[in-house]
PLY file of the C-alpha trace (Angstrom):
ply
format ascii 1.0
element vertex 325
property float x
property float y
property float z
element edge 324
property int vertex1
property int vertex2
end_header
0.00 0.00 0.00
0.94 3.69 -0.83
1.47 6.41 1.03
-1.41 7.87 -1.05
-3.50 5.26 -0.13
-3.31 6.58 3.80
-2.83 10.24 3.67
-4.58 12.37 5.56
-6.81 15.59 5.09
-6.65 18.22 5.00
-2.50 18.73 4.31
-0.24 18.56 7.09
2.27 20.71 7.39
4.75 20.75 10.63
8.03 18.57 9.64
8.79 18.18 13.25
6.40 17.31 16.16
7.94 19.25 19.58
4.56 19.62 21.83
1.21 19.68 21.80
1.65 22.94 22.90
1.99 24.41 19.77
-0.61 22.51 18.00
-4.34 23.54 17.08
-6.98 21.27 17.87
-7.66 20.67 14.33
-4.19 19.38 13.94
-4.28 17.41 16.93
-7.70 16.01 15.52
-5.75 15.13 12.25
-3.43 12.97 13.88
-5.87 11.30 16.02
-7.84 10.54 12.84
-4.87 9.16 10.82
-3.95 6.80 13.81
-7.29 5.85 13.81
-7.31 4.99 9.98
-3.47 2.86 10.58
-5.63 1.21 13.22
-8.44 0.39 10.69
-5.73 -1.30 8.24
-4.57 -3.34 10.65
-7.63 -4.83 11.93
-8.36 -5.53 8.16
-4.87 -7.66 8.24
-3.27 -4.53 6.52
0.11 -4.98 8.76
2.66 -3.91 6.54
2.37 -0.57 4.97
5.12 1.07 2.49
4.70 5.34 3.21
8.19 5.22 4.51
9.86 2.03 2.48
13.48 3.22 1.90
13.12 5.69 4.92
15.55 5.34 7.77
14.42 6.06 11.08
17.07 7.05 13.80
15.66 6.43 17.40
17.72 8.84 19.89
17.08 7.60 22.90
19.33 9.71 25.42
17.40 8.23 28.32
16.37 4.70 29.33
13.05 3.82 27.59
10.96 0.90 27.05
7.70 1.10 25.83
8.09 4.24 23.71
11.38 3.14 22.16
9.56 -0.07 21.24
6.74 1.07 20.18
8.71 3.87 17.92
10.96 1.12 16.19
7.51 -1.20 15.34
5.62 2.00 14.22
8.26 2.71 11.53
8.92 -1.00 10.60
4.84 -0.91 10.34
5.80 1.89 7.61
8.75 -0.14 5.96
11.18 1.97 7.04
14.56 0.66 8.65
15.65 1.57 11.88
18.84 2.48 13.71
18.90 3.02 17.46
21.01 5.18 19.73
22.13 4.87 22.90
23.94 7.47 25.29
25.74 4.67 27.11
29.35 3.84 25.29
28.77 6.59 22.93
30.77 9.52 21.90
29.34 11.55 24.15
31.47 9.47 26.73
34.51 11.30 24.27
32.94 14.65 24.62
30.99 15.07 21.55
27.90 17.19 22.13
24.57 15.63 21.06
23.69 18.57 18.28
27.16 17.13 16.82
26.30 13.19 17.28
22.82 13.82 15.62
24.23 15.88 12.75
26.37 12.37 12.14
23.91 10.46 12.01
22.08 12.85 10.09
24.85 12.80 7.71
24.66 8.34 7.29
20.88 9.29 5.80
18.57 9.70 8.41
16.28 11.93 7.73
13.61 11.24 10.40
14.60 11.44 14.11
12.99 10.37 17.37
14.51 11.99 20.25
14.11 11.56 24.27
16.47 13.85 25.90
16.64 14.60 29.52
17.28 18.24 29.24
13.49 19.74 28.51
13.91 21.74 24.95
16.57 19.30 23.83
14.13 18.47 20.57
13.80 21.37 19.99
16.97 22.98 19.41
17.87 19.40 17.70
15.16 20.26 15.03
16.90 24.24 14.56
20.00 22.04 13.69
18.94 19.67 11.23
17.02 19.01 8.00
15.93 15.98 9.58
12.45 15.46 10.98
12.52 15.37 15.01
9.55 13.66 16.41
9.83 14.57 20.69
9.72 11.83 22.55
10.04 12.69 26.41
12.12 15.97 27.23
13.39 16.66 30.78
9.85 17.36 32.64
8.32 19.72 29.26
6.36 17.22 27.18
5.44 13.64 26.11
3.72 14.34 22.98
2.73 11.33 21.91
1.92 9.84 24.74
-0.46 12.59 25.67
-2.25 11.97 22.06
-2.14 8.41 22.66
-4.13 8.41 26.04
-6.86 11.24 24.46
-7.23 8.30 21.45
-7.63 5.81 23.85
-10.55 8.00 25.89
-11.84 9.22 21.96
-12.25 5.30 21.18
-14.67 4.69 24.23
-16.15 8.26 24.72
-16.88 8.87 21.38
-15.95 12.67 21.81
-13.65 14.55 24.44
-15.64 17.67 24.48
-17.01 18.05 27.54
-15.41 15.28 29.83
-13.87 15.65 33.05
-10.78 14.34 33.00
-8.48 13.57 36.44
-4.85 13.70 35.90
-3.35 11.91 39.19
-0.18 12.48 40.37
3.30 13.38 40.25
1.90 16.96 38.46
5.17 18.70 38.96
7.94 16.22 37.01
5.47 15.07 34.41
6.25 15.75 30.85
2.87 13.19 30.01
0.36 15.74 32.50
1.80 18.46 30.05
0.93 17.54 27.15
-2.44 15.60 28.50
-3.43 19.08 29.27
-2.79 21.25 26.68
-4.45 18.32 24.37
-7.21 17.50 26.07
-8.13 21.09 26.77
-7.59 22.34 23.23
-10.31 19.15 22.59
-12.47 20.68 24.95
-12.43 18.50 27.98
-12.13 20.22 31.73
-9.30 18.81 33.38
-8.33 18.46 36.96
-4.88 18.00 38.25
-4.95 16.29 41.88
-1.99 15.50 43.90
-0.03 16.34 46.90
0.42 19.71 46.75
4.43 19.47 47.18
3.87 18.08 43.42
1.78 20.43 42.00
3.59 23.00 40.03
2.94 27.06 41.18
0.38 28.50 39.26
-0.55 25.30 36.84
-3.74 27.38 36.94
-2.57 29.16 33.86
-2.65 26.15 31.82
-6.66 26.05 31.90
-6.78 23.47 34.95
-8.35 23.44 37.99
-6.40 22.02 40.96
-7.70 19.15 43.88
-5.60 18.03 46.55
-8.20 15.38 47.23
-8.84 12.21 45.03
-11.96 11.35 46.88
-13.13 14.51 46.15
-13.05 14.60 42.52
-14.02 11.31 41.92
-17.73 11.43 41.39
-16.69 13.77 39.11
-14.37 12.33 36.51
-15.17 10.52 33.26
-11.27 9.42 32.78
-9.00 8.84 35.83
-5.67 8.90 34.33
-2.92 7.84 37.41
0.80 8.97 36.59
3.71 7.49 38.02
5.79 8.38 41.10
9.24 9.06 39.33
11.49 8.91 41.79
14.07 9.46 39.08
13.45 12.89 38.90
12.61 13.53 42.41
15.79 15.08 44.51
14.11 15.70 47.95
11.13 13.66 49.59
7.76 15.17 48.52
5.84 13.25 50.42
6.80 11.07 54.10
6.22 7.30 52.34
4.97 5.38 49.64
2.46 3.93 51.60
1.02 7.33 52.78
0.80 8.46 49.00
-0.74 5.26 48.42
-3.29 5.77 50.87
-4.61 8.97 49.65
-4.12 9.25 46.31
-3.99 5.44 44.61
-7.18 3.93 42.98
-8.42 1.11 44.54
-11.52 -1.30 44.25
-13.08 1.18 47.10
-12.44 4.27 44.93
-13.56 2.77 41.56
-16.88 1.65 43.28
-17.55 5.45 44.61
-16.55 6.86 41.00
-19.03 6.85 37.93
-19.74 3.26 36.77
-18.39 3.93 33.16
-15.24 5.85 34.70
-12.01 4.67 32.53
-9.13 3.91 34.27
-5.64 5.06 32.03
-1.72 5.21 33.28
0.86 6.08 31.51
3.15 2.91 32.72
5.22 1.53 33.74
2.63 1.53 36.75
3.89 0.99 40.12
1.59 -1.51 41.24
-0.02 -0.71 44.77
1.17 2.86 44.84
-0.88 4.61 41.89
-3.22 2.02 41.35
-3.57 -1.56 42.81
-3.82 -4.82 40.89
-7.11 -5.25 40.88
-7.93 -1.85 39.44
-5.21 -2.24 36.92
-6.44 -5.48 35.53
-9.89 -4.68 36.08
-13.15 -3.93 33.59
-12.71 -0.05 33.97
-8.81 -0.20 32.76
-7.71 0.93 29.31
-4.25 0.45 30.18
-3.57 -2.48 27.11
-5.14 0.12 24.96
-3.32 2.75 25.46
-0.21 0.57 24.89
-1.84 -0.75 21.56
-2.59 2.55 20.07
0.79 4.32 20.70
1.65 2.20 18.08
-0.61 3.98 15.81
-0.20 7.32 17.10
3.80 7.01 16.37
3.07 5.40 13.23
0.80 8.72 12.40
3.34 11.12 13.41
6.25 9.58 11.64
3.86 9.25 8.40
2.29 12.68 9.02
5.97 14.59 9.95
7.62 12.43 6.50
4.81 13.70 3.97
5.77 17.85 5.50
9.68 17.04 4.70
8.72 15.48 1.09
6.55 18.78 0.72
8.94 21.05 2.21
11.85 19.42 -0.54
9.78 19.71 -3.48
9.00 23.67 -2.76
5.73 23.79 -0.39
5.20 24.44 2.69
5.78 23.20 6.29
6.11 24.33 9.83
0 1
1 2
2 3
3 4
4 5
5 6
6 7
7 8
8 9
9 10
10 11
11 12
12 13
13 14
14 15
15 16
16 17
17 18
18 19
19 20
20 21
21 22
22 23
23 24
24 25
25 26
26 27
27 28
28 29
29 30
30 31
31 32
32 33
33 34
34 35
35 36
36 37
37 38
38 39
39 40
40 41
41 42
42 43
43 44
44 45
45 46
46 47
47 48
48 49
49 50
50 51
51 52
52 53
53 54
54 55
55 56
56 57
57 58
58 59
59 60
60 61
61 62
62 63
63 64
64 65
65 66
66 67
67 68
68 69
69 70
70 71
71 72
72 73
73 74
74 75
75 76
76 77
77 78
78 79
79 80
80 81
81 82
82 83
83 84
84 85
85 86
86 87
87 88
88 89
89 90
90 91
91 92
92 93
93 94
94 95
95 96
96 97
97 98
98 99
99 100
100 101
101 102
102 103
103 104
104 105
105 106
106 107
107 108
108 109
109 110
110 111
111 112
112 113
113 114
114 115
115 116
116 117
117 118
118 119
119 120
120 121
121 122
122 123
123 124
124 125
125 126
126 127
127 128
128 129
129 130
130 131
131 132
132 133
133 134
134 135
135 136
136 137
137 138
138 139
139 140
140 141
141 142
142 143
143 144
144 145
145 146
146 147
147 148
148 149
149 150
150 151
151 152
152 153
153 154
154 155
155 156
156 157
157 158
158 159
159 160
160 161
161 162
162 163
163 164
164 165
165 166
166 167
167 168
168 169
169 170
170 171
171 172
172 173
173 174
174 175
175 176
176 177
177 178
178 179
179 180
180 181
181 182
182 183
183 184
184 185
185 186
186 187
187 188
188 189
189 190
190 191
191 192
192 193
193 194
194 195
195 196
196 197
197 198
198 199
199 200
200 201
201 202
202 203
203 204
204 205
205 206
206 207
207 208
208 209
209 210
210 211
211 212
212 213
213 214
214 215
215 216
216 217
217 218
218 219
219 220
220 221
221 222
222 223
223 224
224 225
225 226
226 227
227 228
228 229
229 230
230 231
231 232
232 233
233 234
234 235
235 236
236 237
237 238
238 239
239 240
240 241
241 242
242 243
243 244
244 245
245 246
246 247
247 248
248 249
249 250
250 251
251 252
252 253
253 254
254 255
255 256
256 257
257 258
258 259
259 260
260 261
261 262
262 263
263 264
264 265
265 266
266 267
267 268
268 269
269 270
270 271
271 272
272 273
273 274
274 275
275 276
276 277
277 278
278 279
279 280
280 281
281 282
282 283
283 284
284 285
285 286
286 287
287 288
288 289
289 290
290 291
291 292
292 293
293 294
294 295
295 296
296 297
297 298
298 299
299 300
300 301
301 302
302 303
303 304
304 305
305 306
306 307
307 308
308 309
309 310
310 311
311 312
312 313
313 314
314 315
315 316
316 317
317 318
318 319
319 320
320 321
321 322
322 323
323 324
């Protein structure tokens, strides 16, 4: 199949995807409905698609990753493209190369699409004013986690139908979380009301201005919520103790089978993952009827596969004398 075949309308036209930040809802829509459409093929036994055959993908993965490494490298072999990863770890970098300088090599072998996690926030983005490659952001420092933010609003899309007018919870670490970032600026552009509930040693000053409101109480907003989406304690980014245990956050601010029974019956239940089992959400609730977790895992693959598609087609334009941003 063609890239023809699967292109989206109306014409896309950013090369790189840094944020949702800087995206309209129409273009956030556009993605949402071409992962959609990937997700279509496949279920028609459409597995192997050829928009990107002959395209190299370079995966630069400055920071440990699992899921969204993986799911990057099957999204673009979904595409028939080939794939080359990077790791920090015995690197040049361990030589003193900077990693504008490393990317521009790689660059320079023929990669002209790039998927970057960096744990500097704005790392992407200076990578894509140095290169003619593509630069797809995937995690930087504590700014953004674009497609993981479009990946949980397609997973709530699929069973809501519609994310206007939803409440949404985002639970959490608010403070260190590149995925509440770009949850919120997605899901309000969409037009869902979101609420950011946490301790309030991780809730960022003023996260007001984002269009939020702010609970430090689960069981307060829980009646409330359509989606309850539970982020993850990273202690890897936490230098002093926000809170006095584990089990203490646990007991406030973890969903449990007692919590899911005083929520809405249809509530969804979404983390990001990896979950910490018994401290944002215990097993029961994880593997239970309410959880979308295995969805959300199962469409990132489609959302990457969208964005690399989507971000290729703006290059090819931009090369041939159009347009793209």
């Amino acid at each position: 199949m063609d890239s023809a075949t699967v292109s989206a309308a109306p014409i896309w036209t950013r090369q790189h995807l840094l944020g949702l930040q800087e995206l309209s809802a129409a273009e956030i829509t556009q993605i949402l409905d071409q992962a959609a459409e990937f997700k279509r093929l496949h279920a028609q036994g459409e597995t192997k698609l050829t928009p990107l055959k002959g395209v190299t993908v370079g995966n630069l993965f400055f920071e440990p990753s699992t899921r969204t490494k993986t799911s990057f490298s099957l999204a673009a072999k979904r595409l028939s493209a080939d794939t080359v990863d990077f790791t920090s770890a015995g690197s040049s970098l361990s030589k003193g190369e900077t990693f504008i300088d490393t990317a521009k090599n790689i660059e320079a072998m023929g990669v002209p699409l790039m998927v970057v996690r960096h744990s500097t926030s704005g790392a992407p983005h200076l990578l894509a004013k140095s290169l003619k490659a593509s630069v797809i952001n995937a995690g930087d420092g504590t700014h953004e986690h674009p497609t993981q933010g479009l990946l949980d609003i397609m997973t709530i899309r699929e069973h809501r139908g519609s994310i206007a007018g939803l409440t949404v919870a985002l639970v959490g670490d608010i403070l260190h979380s590149r995925v509440a970032r770009s949850n919120i600026w997605g899901l309000t552009k969409l037009g869902a009301r979101v609420i950011v509930c946490g301790p309030a040693t991780l809730m960022p000053p003023d996260i007001e201005r984002l269009g939020v409101e702010v609970n430090y109480r689960l069981d307060d907003v829980l009646a409330e919520a359509d989606c309850v989406n539970l982020l993850r304690i990273q202690a890897e980014r936490q230098r002093s103790a926000f809170f006095p245990s584990i089990y203490e956050y646990a007991h406030f601010y973890a969903m449990n089978g007692a919590r899911v029974r005083r929520a809405k019956p249809d509530v969804l239940i979404l983390a990001p993952g990896p979950i910490n089992r018994g401290v944002e959400l215990t097993p029961d609730v994880a593997d239970g009827d309410r959880s979308v977790i295995l969805d959300q895992v199962s469409n990132g693959l489609f959302i990457r596969m969208a964005c690399l598609h989507l971000c290729w087609q703006a290059q090819q334009r931009l090369q041939a004398g159009g347009h793209a941003g």
